[in-house]
C-alpha positions in Angstrom: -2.5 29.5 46.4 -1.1 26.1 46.6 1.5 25.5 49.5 4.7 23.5 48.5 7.1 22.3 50.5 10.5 24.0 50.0 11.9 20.3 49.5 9.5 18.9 47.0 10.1 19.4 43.1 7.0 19.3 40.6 3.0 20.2 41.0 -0.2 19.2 40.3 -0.3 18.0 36.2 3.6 18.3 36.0 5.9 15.7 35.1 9.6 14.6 37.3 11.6 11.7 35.4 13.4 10.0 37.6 16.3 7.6 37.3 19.2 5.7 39.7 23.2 5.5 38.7 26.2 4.4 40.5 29.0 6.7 41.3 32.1 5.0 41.0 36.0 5.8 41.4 39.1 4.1 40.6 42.7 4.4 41.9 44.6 6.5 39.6 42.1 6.4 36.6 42.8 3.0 36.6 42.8 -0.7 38.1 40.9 -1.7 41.6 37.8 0.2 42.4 37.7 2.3 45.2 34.4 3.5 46.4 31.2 3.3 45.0 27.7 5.3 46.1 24.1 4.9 44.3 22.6 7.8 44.0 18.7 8.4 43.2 17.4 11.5 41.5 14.6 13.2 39.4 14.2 16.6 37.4 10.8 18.4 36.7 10.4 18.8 33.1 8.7 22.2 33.7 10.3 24.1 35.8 13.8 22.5 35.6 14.1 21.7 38.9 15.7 18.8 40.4 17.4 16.4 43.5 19.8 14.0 43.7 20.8 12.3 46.9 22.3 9.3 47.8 20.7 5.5 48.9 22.1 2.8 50.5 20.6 0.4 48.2 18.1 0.5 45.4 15.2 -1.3 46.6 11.4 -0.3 45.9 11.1 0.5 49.3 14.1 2.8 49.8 13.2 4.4 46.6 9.5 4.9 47.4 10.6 6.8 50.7 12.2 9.3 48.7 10.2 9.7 46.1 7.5 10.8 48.9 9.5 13.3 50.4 11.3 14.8 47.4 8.1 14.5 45.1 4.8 16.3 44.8 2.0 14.0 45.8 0.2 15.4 42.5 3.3 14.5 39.9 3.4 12.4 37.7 6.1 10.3 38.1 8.1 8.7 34.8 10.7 5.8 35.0 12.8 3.4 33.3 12.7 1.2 36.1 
């Protein structure tokens, strides 16, 4: 039986899309912006499950890091980016 850790999504042969957005807020519905937070995430396409947790920035590097803790090693991986 194949171990998996409790914080990894997908398998061997199954597919995680993955995609970035930014979480934005303004004052009031309306005028300045107040905060904003990137957030990076993915959902298996099998088995439905998914992550979504904030980066600091959306470099390769940053992104790479959590795709190889959130991610099955065996996944395959699709992207827009």
């Amino acid at each position: 039986m194949e171990k998996k850790n409790e914080n990894m999504i997908g398998r061997k042969r199954f597919t995680v899309e993955v995609d970035e957005t930014l979480l934005a807020r303004r004052k009031n519905h309306s005028g300045k912006m107040l905060g904003q937070q990137w957030c990076f995430g993915g959902i298996c396409r099998e088995t439905k499950e998914c992550f979504v947790e904030p980066v600091a920035d959306r470099t390769s590097e940053t992104l790479m890091k959590v795709l190889k803790r959130r991610v099955h090693p065996e996944t395959f991986i699709i992207s827009d980016m």
